[in-house]
C-alpha positions as CSV (number, residue, x, y, z in Angstrom):
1,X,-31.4,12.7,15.4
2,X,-27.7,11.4,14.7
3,X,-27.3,13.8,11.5
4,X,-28.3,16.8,13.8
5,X,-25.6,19.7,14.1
6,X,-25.7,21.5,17.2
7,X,-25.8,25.7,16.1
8,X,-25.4,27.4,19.7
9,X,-27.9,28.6,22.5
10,X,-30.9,30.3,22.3
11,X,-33.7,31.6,24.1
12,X,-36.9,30.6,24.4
13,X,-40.5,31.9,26.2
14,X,-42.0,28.4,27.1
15,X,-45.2,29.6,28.1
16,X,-46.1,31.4,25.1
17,X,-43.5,29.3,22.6
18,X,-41.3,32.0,21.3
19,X,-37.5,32.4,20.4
20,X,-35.7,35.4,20.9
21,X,-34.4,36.6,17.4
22,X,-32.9,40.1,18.4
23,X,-31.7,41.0,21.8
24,X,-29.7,44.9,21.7
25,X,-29.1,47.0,25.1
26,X,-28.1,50.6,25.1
27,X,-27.0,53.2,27.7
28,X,-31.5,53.7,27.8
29,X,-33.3,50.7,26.9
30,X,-33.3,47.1,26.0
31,X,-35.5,46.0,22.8
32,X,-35.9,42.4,22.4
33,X,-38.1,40.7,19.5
34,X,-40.0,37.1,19.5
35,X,-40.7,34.9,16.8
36,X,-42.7,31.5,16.7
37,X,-40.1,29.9,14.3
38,X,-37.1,28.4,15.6
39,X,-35.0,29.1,12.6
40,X,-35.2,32.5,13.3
41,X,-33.9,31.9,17.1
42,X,-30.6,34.6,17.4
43,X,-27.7,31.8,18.3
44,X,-25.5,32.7,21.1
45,X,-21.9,30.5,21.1
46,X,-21.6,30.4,24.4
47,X,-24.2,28.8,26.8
48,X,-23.0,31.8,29.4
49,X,-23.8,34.6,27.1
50,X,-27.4,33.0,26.2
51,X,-28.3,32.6,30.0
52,X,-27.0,36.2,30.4
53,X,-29.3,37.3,28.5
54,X,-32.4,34.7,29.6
55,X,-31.7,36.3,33.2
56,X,-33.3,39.2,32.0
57,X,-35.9,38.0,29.6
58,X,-38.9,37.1,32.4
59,X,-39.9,33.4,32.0
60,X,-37.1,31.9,29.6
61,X,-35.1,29.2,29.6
62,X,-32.0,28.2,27.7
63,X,-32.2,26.0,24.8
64,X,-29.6,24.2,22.6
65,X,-30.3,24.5,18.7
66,X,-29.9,21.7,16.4
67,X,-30.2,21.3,12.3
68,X,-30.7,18.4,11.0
69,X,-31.1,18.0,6.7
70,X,-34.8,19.3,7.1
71,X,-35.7,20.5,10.4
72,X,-34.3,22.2,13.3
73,X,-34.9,21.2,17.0
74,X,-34.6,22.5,20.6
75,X,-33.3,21.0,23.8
76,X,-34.2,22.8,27.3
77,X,-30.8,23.0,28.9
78,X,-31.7,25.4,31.4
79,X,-35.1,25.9,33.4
């Protein structure tokens, strides 16, 4: 829609149709957490950080994330 404001990046699991809300690496381990709800999706600024991260997330894709007044949407910008 016209009124839609674009928020960032995020990643999404196509397959199973989940956004990534949390993504944290240490020096040991990385923990990642899902949701089904795109308003929960963690927004990266950057469309390299987000595909960063997608590289190692098996299966994801990059999406744009969009707001309109009452709902927000998803664009595939990378498969």
């Amino acid at each position: 829609p016209q009124d839609a404001e674009f928020l960032g990046y995020g990643v999404h699991l196509e397959k199973s149709d989940e956004f990534l809300a949390d993504y944290e690496t240490d020096l040991d381990a990385i923990s990642k957490m899902w949701v089904k709800s795109p308003e929960l999706t963690k927004v990266f600024e950057l469309f390299s950080d987000a595909y960063d991260v997608s590289q190692r997330c098996s299966g994801s894709v990059v999406v744009g994330i969009f707001e309109s007044a009452n709902q927000v949407w998803v664009a595939v910008f990378q498969q």
